[in-house]
CHARMM-style PDB file with segment names, atoms N, HN, CA, C and O in Angstrom:
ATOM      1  N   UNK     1      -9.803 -11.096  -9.314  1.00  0.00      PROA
ATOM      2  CA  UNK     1     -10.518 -10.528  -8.183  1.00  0.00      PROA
ATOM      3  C   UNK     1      -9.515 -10.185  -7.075  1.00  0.00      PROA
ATOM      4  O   UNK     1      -8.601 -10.938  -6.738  1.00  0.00      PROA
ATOM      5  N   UNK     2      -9.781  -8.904  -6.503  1.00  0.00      PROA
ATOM      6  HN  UNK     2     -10.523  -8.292  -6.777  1.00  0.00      PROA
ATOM      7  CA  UNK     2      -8.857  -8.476  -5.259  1.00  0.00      PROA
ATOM      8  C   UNK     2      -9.340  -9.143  -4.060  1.00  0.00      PROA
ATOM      9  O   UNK     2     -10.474  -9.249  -3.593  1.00  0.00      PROA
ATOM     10  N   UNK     3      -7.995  -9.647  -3.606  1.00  0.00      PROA
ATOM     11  HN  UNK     3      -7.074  -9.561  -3.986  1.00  0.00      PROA
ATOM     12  CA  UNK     3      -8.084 -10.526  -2.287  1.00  0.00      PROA
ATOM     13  C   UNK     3      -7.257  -9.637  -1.054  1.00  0.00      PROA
ATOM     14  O   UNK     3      -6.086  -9.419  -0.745  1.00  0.00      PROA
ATOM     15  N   UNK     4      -8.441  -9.320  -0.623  1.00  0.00      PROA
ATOM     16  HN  UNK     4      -9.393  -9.497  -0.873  1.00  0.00      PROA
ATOM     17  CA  UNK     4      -7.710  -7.829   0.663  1.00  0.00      PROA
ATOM     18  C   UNK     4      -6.713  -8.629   1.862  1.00  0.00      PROA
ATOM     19  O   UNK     4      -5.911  -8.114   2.642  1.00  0.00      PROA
ATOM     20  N   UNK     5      -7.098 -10.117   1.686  1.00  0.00      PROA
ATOM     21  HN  UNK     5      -7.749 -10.536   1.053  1.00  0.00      PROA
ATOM     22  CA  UNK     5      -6.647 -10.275   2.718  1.00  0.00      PROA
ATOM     23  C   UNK     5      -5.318 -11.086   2.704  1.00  0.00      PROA
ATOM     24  O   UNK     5      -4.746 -11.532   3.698  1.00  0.00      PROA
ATOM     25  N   UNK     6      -4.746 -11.254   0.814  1.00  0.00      PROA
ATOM     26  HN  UNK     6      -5.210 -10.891   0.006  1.00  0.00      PROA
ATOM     27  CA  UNK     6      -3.494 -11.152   0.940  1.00  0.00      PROA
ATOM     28  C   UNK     6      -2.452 -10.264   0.641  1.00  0.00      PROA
ATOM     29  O   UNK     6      -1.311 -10.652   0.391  1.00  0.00      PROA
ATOM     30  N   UNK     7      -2.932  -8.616   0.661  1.00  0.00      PROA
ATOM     31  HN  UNK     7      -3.858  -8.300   0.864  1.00  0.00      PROA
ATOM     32  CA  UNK     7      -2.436  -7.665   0.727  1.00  0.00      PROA
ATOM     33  C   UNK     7      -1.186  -7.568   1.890  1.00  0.00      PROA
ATOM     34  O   UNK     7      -1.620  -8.086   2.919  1.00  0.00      PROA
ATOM     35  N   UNK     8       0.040  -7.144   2.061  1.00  0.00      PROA
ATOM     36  HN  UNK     8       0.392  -6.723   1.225  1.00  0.00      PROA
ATOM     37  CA  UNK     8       0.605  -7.437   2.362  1.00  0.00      PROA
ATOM     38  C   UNK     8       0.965  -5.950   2.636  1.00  0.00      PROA
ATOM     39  O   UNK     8       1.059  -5.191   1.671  1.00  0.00      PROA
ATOM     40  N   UNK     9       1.254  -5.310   4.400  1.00  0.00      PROA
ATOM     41  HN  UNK     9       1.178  -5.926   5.184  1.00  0.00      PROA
ATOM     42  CA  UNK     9       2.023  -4.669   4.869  1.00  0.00      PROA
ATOM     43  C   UNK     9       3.066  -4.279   5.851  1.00  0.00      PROA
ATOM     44  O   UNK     9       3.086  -4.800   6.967  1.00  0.00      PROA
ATOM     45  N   UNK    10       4.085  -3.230   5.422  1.00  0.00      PROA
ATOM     46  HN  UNK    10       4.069  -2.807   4.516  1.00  0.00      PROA
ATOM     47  CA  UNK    10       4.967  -3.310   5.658  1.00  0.00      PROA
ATOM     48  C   UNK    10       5.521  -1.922   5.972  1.00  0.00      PROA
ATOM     49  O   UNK    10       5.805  -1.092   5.108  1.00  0.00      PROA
ATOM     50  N   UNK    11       5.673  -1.712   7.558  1.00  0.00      PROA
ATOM     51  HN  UNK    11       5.442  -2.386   8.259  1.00  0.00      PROA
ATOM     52  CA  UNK    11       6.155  -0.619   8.242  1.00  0.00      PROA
ATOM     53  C   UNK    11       7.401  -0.487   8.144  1.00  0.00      PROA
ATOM     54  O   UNK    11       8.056  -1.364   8.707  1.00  0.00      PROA
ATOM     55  N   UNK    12       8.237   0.713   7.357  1.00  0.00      PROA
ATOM     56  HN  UNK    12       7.705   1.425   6.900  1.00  0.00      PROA
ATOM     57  CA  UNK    12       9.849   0.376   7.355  1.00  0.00      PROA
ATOM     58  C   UNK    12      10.212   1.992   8.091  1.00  0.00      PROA
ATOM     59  O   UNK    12       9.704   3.068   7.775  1.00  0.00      PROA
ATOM     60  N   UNK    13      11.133   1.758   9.029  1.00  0.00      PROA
ATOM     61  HN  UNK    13      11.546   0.884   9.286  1.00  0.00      PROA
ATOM     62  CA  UNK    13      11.377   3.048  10.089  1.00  0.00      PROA
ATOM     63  C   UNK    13      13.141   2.776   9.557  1.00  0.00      PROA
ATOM     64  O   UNK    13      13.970   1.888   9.753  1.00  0.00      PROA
ATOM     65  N   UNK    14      13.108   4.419   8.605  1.00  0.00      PROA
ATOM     66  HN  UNK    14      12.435   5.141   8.446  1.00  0.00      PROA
ATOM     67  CA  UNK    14      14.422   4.589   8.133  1.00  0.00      PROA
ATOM     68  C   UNK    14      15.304   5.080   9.255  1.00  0.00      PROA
ATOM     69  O   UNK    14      14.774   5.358  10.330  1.00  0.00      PROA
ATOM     70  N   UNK    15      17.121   5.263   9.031  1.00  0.00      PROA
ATOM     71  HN  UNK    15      17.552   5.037   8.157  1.00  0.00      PROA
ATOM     72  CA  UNK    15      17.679   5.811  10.694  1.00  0.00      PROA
ATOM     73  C   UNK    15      17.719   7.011  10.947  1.00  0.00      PROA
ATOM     74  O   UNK    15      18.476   7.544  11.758  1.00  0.00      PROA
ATOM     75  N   UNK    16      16.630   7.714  10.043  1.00  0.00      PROA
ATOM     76  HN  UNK    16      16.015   7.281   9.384  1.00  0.00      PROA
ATOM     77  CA  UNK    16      16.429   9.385   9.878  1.00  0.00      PROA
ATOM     78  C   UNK    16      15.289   9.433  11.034  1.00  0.00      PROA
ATOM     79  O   UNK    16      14.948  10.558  11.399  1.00  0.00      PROA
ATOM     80  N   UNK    17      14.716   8.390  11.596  1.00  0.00      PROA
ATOM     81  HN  UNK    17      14.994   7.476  11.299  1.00  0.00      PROA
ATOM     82  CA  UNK    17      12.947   8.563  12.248  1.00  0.00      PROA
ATOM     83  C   UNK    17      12.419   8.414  10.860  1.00  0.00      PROA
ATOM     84  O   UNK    17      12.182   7.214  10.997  1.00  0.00      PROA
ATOM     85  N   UNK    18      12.138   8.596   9.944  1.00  0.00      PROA
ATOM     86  HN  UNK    18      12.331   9.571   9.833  1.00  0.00      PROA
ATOM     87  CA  UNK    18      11.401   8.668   8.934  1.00  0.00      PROA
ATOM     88  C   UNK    18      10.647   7.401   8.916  1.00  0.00      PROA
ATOM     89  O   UNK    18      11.241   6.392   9.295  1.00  0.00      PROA
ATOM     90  N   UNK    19       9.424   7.312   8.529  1.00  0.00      PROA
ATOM     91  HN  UNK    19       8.941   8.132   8.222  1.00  0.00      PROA
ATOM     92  CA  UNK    19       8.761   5.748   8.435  1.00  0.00      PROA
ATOM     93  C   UNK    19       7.825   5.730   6.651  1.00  0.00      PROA
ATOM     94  O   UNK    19       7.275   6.599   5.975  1.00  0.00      PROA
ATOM     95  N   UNK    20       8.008   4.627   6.531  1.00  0.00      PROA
ATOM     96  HN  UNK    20       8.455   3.921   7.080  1.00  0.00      PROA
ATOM     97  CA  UNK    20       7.483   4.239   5.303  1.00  0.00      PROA
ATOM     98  C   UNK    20       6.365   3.054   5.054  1.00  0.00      PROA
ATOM     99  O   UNK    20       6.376   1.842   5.272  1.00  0.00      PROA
ATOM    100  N   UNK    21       5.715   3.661   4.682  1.00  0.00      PROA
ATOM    101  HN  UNK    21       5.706   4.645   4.506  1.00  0.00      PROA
ATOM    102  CA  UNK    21       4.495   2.368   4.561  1.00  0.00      PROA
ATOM    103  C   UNK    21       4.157   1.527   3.076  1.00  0.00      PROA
ATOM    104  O   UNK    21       3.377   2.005   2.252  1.00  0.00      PROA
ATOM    105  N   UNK    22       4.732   0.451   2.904  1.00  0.00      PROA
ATOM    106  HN  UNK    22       5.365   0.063   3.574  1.00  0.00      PROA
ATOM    107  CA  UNK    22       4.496  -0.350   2.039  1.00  0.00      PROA
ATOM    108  C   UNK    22       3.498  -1.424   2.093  1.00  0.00      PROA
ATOM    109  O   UNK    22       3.205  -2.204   2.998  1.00  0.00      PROA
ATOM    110  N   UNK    23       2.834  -1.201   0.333  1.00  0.00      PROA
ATOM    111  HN  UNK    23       3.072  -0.567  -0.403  1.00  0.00      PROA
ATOM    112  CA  UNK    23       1.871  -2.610   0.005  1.00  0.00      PROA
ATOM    113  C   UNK    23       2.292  -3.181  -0.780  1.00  0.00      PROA
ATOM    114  O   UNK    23       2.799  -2.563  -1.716  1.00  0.00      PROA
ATOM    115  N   UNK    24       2.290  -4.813  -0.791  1.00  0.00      PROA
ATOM    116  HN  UNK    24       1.878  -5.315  -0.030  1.00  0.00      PROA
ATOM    117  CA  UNK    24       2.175  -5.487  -1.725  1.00  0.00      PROA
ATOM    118  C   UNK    24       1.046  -6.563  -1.687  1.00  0.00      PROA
ATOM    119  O   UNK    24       0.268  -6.871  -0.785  1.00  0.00      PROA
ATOM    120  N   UNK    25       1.187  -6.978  -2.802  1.00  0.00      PROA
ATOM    121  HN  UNK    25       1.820  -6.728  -3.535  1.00  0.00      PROA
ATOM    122  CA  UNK    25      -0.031  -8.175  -3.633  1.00  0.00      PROA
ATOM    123  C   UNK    25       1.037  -9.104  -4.110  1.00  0.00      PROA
ATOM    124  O   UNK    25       1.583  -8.942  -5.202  1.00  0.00      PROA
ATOM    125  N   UNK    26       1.294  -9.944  -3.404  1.00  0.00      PROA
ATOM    126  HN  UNK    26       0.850 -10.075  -2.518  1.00  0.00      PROA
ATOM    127  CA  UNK    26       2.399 -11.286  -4.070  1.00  0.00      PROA
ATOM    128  C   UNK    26       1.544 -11.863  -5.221  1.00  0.00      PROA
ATOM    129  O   UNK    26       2.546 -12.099  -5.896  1.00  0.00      PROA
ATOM    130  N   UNK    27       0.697 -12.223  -5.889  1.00  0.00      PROA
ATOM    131  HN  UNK    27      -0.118 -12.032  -5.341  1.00  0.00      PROA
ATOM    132  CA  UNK    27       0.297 -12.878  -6.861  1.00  0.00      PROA
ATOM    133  C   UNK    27       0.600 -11.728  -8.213  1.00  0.00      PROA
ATOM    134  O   UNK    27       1.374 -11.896  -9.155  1.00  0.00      PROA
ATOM    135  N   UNK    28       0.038 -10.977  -8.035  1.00  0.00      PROA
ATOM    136  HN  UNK    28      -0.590 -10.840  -7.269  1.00  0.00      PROA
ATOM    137  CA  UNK    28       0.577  -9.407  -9.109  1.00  0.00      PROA
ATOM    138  C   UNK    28       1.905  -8.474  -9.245  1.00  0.00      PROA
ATOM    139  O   UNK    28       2.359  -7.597  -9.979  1.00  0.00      PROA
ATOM    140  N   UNK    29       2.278  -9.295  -7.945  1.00  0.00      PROA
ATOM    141  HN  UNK    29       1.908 -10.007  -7.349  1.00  0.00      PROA
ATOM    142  CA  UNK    29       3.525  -8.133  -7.876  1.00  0.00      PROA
ATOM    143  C   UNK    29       3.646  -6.895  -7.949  1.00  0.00      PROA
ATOM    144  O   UNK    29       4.656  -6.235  -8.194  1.00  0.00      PROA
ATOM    145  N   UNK    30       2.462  -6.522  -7.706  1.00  0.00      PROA
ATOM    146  HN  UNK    30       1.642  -7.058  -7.507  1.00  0.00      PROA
ATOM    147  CA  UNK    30       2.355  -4.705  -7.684  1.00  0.00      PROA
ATOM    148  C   UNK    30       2.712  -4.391  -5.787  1.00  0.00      PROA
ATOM    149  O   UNK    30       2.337  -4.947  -4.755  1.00  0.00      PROA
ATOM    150  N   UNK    31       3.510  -3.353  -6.062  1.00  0.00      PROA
ATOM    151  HN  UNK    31       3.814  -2.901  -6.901  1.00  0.00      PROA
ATOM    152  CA  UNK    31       3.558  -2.643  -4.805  1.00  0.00      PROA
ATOM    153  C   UNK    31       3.673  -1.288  -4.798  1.00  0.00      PROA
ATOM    154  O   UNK    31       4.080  -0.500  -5.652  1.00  0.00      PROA
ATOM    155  N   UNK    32       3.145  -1.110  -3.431  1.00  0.00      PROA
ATOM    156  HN  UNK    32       2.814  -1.750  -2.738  1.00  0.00      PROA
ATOM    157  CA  UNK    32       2.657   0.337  -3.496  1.00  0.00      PROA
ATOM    158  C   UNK    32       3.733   1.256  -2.245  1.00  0.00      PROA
ATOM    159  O   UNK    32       3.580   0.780  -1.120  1.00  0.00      PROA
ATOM    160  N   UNK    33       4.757   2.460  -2.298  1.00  0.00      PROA
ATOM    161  HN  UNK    33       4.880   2.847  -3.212  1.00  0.00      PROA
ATOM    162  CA  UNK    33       5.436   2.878  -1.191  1.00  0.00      PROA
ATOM    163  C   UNK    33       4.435   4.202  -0.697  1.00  0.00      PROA
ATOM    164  O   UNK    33       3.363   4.290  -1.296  1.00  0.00      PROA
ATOM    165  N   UNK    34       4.645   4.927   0.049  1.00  0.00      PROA
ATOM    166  HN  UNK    34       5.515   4.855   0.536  1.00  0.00      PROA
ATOM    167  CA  UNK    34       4.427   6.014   0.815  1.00  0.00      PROA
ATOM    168  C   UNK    34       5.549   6.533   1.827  1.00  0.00      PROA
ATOM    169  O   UNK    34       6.174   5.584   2.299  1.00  0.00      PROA
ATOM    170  N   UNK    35       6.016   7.898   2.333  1.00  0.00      PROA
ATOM    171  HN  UNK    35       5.508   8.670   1.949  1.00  0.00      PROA
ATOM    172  CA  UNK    35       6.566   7.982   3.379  1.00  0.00      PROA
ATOM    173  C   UNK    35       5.605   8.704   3.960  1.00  0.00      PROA
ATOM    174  O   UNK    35       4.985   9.556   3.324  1.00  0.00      PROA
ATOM    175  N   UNK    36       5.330   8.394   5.483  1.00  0.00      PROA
ATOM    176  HN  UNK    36       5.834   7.702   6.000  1.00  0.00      PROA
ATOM    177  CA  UNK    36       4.430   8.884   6.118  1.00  0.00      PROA
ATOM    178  C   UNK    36       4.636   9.900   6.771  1.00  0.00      PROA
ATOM    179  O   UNK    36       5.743  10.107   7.269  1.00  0.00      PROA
ATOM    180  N   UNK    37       3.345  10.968   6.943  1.00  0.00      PROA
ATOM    181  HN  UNK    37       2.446  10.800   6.539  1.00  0.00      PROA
ATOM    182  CA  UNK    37       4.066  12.172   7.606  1.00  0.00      PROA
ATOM    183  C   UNK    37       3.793  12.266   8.981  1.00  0.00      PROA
ATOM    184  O   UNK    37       2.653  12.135   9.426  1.00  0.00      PROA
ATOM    185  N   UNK    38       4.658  12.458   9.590  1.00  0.00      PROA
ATOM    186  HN  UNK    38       5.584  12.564   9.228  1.00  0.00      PROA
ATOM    187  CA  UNK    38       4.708  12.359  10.967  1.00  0.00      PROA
ATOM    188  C   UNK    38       3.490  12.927  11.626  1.00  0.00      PROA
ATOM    189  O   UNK    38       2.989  12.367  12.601  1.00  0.00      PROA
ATOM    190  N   UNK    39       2.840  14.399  10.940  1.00  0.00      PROA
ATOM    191  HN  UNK    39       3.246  14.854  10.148  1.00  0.00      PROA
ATOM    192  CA  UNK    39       1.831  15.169  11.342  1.00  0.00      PROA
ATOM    193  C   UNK    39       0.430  14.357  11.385  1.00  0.00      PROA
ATOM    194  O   UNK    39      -0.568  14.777  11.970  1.00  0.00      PROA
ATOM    195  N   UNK    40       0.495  13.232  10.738  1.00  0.00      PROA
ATOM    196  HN  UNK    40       1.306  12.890  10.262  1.00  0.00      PROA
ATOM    197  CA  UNK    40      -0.932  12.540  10.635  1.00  0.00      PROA
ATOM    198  C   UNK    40      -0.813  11.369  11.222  1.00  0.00      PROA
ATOM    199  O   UNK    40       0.279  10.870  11.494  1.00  0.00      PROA
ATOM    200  N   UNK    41      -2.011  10.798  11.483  1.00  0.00      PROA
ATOM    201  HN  UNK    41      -2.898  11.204  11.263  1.00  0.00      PROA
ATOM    202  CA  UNK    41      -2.335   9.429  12.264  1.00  0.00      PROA
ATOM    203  C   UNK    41      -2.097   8.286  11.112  1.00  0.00      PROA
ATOM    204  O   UNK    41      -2.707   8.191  10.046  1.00  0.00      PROA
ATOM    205  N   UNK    42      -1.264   7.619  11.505  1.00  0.00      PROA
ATOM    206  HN  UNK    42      -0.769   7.697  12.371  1.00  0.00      PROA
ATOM    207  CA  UNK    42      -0.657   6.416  10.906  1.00  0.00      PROA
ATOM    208  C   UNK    42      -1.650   5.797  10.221  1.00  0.00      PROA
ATOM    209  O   UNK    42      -1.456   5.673   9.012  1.00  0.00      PROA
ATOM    210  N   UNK    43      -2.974   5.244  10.811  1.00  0.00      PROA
ATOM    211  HN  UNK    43      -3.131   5.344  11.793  1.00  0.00      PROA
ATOM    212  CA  UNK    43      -4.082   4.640  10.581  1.00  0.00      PROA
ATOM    213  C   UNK    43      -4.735   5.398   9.218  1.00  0.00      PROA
ATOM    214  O   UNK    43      -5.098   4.730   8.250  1.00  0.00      PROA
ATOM    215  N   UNK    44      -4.849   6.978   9.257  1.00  0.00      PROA
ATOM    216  HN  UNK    44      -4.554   7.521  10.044  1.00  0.00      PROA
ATOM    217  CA  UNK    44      -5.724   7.167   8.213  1.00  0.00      PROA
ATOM    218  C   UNK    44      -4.746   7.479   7.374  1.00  0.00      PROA
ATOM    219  O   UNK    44      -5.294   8.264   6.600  1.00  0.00      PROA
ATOM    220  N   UNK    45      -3.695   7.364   7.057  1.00  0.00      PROA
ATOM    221  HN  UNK    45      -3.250   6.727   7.686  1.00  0.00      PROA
ATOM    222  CA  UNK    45      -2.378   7.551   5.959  1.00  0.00      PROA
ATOM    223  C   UNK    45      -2.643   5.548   5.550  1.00  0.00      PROA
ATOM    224  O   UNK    45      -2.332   5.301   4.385  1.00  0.00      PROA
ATOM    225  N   UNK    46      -2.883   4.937   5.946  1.00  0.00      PROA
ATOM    226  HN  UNK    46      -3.136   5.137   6.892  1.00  0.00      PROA
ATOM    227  CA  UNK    46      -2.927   3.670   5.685  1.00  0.00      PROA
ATOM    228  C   UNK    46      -4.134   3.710   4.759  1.00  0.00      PROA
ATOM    229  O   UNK    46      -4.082   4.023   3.570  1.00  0.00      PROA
ATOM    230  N   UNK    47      -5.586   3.245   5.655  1.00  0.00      PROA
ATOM    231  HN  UNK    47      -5.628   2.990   6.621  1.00  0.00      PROA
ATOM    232  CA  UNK    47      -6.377   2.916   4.917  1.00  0.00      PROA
ATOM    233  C   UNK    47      -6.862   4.452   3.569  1.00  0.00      PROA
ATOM    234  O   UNK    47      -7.843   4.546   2.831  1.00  0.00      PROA
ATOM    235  N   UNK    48      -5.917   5.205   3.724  1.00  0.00      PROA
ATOM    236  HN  UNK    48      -5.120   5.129   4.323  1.00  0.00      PROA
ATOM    237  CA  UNK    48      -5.953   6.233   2.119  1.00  0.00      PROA
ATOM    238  C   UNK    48      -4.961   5.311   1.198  1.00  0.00      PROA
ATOM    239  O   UNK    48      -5.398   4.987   0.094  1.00  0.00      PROA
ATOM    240  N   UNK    49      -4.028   4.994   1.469  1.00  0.00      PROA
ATOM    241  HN  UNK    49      -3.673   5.258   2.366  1.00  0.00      PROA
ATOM    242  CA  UNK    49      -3.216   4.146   0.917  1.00  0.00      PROA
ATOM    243  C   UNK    49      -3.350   3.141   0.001  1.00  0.00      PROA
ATOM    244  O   UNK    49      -2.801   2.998  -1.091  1.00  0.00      PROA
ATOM    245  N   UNK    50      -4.425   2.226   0.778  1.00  0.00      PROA
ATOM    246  HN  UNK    50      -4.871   2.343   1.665  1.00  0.00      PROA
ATOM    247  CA  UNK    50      -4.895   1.238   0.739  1.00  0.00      PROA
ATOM    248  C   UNK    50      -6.460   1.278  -0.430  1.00  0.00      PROA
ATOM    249  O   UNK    50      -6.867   0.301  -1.060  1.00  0.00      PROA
ATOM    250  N   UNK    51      -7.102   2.709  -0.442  1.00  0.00      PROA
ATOM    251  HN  UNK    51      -6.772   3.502   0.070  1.00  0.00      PROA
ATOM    252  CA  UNK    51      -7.755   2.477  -1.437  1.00  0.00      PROA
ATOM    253  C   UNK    51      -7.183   2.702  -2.685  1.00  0.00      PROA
ATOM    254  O   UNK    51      -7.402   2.041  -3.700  1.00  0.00      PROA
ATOM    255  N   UNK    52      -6.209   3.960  -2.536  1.00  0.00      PROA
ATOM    256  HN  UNK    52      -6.032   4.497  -1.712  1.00  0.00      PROA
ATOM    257  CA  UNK    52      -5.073   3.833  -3.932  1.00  0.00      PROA
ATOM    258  C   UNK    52      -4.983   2.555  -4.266  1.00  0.00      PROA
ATOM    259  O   UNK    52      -5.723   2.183  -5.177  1.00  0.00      PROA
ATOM    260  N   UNK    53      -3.928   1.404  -3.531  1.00  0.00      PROA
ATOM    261  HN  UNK    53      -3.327   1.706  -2.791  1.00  0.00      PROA
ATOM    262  CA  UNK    53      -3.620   0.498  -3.861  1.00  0.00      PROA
ATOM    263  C   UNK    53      -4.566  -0.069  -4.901  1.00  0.00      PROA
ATOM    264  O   UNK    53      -4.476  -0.144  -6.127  1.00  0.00      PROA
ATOM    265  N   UNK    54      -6.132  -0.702  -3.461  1.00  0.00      PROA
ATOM    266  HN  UNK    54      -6.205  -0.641  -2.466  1.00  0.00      PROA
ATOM    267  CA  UNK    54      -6.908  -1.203  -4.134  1.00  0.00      PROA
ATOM    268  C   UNK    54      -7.553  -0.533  -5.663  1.00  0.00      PROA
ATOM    269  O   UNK    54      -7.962  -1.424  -6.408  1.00  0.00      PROA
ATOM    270  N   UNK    55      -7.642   0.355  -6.010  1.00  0.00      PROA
ATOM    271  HN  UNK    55      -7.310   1.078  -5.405  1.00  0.00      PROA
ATOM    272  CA  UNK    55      -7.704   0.912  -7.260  1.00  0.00      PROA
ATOM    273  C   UNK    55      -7.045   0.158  -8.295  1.00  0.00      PROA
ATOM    274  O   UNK    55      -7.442  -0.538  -9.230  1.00  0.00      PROA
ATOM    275  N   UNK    56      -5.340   0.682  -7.620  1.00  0.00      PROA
ATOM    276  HN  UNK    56      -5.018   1.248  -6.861  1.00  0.00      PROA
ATOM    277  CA  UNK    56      -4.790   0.300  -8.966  1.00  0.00      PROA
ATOM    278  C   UNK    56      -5.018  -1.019  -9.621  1.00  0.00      PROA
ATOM    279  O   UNK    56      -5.137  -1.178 -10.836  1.00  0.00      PROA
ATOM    280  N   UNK    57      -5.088  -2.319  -8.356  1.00  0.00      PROA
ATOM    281  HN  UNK    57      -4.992  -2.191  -7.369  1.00  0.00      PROA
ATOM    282  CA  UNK    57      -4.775  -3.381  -8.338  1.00  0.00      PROA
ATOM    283  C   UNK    57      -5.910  -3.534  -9.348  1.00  0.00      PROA
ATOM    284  O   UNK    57      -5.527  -3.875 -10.467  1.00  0.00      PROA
ATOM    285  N   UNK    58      -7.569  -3.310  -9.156  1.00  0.00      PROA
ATOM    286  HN  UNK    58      -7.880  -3.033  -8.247  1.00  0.00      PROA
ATOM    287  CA  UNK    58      -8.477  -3.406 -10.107  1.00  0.00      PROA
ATOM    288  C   UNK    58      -7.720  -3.183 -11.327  1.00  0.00      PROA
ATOM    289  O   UNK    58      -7.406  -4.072 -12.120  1.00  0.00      PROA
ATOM    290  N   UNK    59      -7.337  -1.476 -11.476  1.00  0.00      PROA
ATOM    291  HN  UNK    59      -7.591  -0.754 -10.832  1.00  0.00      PROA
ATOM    292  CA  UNK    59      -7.165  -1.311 -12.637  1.00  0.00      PROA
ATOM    293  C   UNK    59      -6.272  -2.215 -13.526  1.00  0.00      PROA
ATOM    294  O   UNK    59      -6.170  -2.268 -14.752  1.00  0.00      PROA
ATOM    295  N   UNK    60      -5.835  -2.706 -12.827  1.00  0.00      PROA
ATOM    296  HN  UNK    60      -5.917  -2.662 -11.831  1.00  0.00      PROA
ATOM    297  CA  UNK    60      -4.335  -3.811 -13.516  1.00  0.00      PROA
ATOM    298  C   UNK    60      -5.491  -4.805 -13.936  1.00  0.00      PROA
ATOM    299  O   UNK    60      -5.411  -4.902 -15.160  1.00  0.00      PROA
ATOM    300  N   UNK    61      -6.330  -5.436 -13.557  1.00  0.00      PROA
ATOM    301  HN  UNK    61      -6.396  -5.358 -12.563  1.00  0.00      PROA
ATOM    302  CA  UNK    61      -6.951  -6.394 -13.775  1.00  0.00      PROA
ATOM    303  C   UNK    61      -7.446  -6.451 -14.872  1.00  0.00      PROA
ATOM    304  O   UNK    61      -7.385  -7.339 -15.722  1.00  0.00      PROA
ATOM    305  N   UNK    62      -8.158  -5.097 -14.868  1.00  0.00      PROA
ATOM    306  HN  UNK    62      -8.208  -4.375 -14.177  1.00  0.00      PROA
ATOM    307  CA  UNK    62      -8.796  -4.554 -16.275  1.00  0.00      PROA
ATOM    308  C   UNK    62      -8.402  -4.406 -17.361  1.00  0.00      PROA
ATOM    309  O   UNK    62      -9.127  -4.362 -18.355  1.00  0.00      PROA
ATOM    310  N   UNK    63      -7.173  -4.304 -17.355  1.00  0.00      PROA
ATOM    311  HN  UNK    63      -6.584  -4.340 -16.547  1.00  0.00      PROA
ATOM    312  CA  UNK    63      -6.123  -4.010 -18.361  1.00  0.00      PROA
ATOM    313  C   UNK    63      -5.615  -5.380 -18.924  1.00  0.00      PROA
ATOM    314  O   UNK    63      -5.232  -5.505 -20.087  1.00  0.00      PROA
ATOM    315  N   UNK    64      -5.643  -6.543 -17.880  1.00  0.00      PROA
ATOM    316  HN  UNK    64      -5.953  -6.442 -16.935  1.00  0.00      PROA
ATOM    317  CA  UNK    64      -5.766  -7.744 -18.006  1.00  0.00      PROA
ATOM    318  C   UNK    64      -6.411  -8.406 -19.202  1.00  0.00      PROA
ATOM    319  O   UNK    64      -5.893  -9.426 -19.654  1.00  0.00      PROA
ATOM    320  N   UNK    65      -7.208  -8.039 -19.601  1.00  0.00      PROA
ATOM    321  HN  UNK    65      -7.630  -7.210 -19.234  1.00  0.00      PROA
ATOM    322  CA  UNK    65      -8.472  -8.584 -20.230  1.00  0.00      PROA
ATOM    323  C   UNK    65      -8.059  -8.469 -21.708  1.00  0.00      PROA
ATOM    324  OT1 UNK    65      -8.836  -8.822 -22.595  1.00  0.00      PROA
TER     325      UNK     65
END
C-alpha cells in the first residue's frame, strides 16, 4: 500500500538556475527526477509529478504479486 506521507521530496537548484524536482519512496527505492520549467508554477509541475510517481509506485506493487 502507498504511504503518501513517506514520499520523499527534493528541490535540487543546479549552478545553471536550473531546478530539479525529485521523489523518492525509501521502502521501494523507486525514484522519480523532473527538471522543472521555469515557465510553470512549481506547485502544479509537483503535484503532476506526484501522480506519475504515485502510479508507478502502485504499478510496482502489482507487479509484486
Amino acid at each position: 500500500m502507498i504511504d503518501r506521507e513517506k514520499i520523499q521530496f527534493d528541490l535540487i537548484k543546479l549552478l545553471n538556475g536550473e531546478r530539479i524536482l525529485r521523489l523518492t519512496e525509501p521502502q521501494s527505492g523507486l525514484s522519480l527526477e523532473k527538471k522543472l520549467s521555469p515557465a510553470d508554477a512549481a506547485v502544479r509541475q509537483k503535484k503532476k509529478l506526484l501522480g506519475v510517481f504515485e502510479a508507478a509506485l502502485a504499478r510496482a506493487e502489482v507487479m509484486k504479486v
